[in-house]
N, C-alpha and C positions, 0 to 999 in steps of 0.2 A: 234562407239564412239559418234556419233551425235544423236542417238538413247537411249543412254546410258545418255547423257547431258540432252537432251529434256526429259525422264522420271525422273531423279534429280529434275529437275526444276518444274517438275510439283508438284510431293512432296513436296515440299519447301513451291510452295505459296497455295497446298491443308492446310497444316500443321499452315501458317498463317493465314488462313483465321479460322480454329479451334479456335486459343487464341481468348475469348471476354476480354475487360475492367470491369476491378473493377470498374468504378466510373459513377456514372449516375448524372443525374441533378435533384433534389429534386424540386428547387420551383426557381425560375428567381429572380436577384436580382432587389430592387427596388433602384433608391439613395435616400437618407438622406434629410430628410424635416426641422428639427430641428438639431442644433449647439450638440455636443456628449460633449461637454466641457459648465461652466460656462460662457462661454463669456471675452470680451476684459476687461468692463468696472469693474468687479470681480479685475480679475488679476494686474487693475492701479490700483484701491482702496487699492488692498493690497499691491504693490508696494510703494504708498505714505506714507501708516502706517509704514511700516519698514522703507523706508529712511528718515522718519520724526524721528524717533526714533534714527536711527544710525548717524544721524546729530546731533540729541540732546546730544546725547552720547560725540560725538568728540568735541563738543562745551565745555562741561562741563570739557571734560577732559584739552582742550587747555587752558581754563579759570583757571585752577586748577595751570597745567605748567607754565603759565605767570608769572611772580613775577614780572614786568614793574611798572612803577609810568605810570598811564594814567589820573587819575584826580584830582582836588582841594579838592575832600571829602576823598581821598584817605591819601594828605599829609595833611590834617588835621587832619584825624584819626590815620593813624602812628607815624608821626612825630611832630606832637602840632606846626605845623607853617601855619600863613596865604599864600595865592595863591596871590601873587602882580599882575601877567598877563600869559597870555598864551602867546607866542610868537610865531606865524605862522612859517610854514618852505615855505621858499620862492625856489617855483619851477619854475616859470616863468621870470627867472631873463635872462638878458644879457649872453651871452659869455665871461667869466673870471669877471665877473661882482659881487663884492663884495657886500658882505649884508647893510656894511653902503653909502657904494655908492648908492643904490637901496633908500634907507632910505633919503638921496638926493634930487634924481632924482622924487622918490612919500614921497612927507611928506603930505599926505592925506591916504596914507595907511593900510592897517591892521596893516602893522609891523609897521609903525611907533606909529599907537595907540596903542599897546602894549608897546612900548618903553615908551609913552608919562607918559600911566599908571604906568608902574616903576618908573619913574622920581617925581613924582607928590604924589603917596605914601610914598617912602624915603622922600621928603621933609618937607610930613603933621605927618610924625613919632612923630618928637619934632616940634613944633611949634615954642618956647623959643628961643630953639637953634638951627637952621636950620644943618642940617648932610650938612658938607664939604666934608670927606673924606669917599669913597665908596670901599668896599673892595666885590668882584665878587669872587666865589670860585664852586667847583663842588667835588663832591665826587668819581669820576672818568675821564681821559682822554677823548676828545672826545664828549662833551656835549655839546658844543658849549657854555663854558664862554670865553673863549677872545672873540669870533665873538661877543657877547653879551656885554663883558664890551669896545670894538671900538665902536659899535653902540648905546650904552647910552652913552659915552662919546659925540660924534658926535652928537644925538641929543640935550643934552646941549651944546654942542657949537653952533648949530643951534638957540638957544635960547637967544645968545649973552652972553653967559658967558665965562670969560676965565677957559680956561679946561686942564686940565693935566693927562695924562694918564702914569703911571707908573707899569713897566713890573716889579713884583716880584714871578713871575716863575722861580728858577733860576736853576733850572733844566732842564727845556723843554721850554724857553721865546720865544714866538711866537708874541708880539705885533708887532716889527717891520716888519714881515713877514707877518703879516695880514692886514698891512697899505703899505706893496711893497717897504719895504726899505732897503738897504744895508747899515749899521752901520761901524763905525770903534770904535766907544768907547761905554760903557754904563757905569751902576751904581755901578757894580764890581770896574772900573777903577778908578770911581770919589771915591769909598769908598776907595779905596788904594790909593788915594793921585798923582795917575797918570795923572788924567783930571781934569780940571775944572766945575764947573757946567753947565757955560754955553757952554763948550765943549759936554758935551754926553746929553743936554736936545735940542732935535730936533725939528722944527717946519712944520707937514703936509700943507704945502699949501692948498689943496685942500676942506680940512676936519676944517682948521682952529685950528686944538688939535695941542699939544704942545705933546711930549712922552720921557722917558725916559725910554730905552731899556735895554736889558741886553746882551751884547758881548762874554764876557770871563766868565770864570769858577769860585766857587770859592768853596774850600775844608770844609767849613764848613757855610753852607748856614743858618742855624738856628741861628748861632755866629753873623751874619751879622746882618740878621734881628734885632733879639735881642739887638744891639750897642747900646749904647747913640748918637755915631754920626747918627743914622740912625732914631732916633727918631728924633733930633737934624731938620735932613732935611727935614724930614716931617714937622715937625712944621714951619720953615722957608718958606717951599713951601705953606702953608695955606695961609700966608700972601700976598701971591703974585698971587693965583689964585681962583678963587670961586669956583669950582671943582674938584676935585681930586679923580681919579677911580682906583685902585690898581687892579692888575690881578693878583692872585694870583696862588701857585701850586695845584694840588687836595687834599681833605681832607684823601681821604685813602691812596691812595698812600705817602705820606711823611707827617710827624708833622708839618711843614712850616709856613704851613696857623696858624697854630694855635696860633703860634708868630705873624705874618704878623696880625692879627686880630685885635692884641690887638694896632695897629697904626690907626685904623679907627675908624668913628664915628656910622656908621652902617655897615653890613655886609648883603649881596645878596647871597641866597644859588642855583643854576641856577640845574636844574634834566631835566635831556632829556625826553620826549614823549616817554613811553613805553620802552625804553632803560634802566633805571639806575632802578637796582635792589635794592628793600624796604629794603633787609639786608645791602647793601653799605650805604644806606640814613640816615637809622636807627645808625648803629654804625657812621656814619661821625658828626650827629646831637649832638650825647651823648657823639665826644670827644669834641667838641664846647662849650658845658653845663657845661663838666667838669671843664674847666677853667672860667666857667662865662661868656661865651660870647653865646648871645641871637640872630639868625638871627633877621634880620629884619621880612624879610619872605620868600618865594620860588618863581621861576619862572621856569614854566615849557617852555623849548627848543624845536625847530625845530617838531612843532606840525604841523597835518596833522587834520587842522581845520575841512575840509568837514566829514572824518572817525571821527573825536572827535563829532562832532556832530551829527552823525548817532548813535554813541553808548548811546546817552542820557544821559549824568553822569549827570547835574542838576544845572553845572556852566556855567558859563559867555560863554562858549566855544559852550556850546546847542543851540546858539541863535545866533550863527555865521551868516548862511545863511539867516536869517531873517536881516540882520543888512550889508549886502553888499551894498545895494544901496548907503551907507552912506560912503565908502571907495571907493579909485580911487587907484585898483590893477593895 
């Protein structure tokens, strides 16, 4: 058996030693002296042509999608109304810290030179006849006209005028809520014969404005407006205060304004930064016109001076960052 194992075996590795390899070595490899591709700086070059391009692309496309009011040559070309001021959006403000409190607190401001500009514009309109009654309107919720008509009020009352600010939102009235006050009566009430006048006209201490709010509901808000008594009290109220700022509803949203308009001496049409869409402005402008009523001019809201100025539009707003040393933010 072991004779028989040992002769196998021998066989096996005579048998292996027979097989040679197919494969020989031609020639030794050498390594690689030069790069087998274009190089790094190839592949960034072309990298930057294409995302120069796919940027340009998205830019055009976002520019196209935007329909925003972002400049003064914008509502000049669209809408046929002068830019009265740009209005900063105040980001560095206090904790619960309201816009015309800020307006206070720095009357050296951007925002308050924006305001100041408002004020100073409506005034130099009519020379003759200086504009009493100011009526603030937006073509949508949310644009910041109340924050806007408390805060020109405010700054004319900073100016020693006596001021009155009347809520004729009477759908959505926010004056007293943007001044931190809880009402028991307003202009509803005095209009129905429930209150006296000097019962629903309030006086902010702090702000120095006088306001009449709007509390209760009333079923036909356009009827109201529209009254003889309510012209009646406008005119009454002329006499008794050198300012008068009306706050009115939006122009798309409900006809209101368009009654409420016709009690003022000028009208402020307030378009948020990038927010209020050309088609809202456009049709809010043209139902304004239709009745005859001319803004004064526009003020663009809660702008983001630093980006407004970055995009170069060509107004007042370009020249921001150049013009700060001259403001105490």
């Amino acid at each position: 058996i072991y004779e028989n194992f040992l002769n196998r075996f021998k066989e096996t590795r005579e048998q292996l030693e027979i097989v040679q390899p197919d494969v020989r070595i031609v020639s030794m490899a050498n390594p690689p002296t030069v790069p087998s591709t274009p190089g790094k700086k190839i592949f960034a070059a072309g990298g930057l042509v294409v995302s120069f391009g796919i940027a340009a692309l998205l830019a055009i496309v976002l520019d196209r999608m935007d329909r925003g009011i972002r400049s003064a040559k914008q509502i000049e070309d669209r809408l046929g109304l002068s830019t009265l001021s740009l209005v900063p959006l105040l980001e560095k403000r206090k904790k619960n810290q309201k816009p015309y409190q800020y307006l206070m607190e720095k009357p050296l401001s951007a925002y308050a030179e924006a305001l100041r500009r408002v004020y100073m514009a409506v005034k130099l309109s009519n020379v003759d006849r200086e504009p009493k009654v100011v009526l603030i309107t937006s073509s949508l919720p949310q644009e910041g006209k109340t924050t806007f008509a408390v805060s020109l009020a405010t700054f004319a009352s900073r100016s020693h005028k006596r001021v009155l600010v009347i809520d004729l939102d009477l759908r959505h009235p926010s004056v007293h809520r943007e001044l931190g006050w809880q009402i028991s009566g307003g202009l509803v009430e005095y209009m129905a014969g429930e209150r006296t006048l000097e019962e629903v006209i309030h006086h902010d201490l702090e702000t120095g404005l006088h306001f009449l709010p709007i509390k209760g509901q009333t079923t036909n808000p356009t009827d109201l407006l529209d009254s003889q008594k309510m012209r009646l009290l406008i005119e009454s109220l002329r006499d008794t205060y050198d300012y008068i700022v009306l706050d009115s509803a939006p122009l798309a949203s409900v006809t209101d304004t368009r009654v409420a308009a016709l009690l003022a001496d000028k009208l402020i049409y307030c378009i948020r930064w990038g927010q209020n869409m050309i088609g809202a402005a456009e049709d809010s402008v043209r139902g304004l016109r239709e009745v005859n009523i001319e803004p004064v001019g526009a003020v663009l809201t809660m702008v983001d001076m630093k980006k407004h100025a970055q995009y170069g539009y060509g107004d007042i707003g370009q020249y921001y960052t150049q013009s700060q040393k001259y403001y105490v933010n």
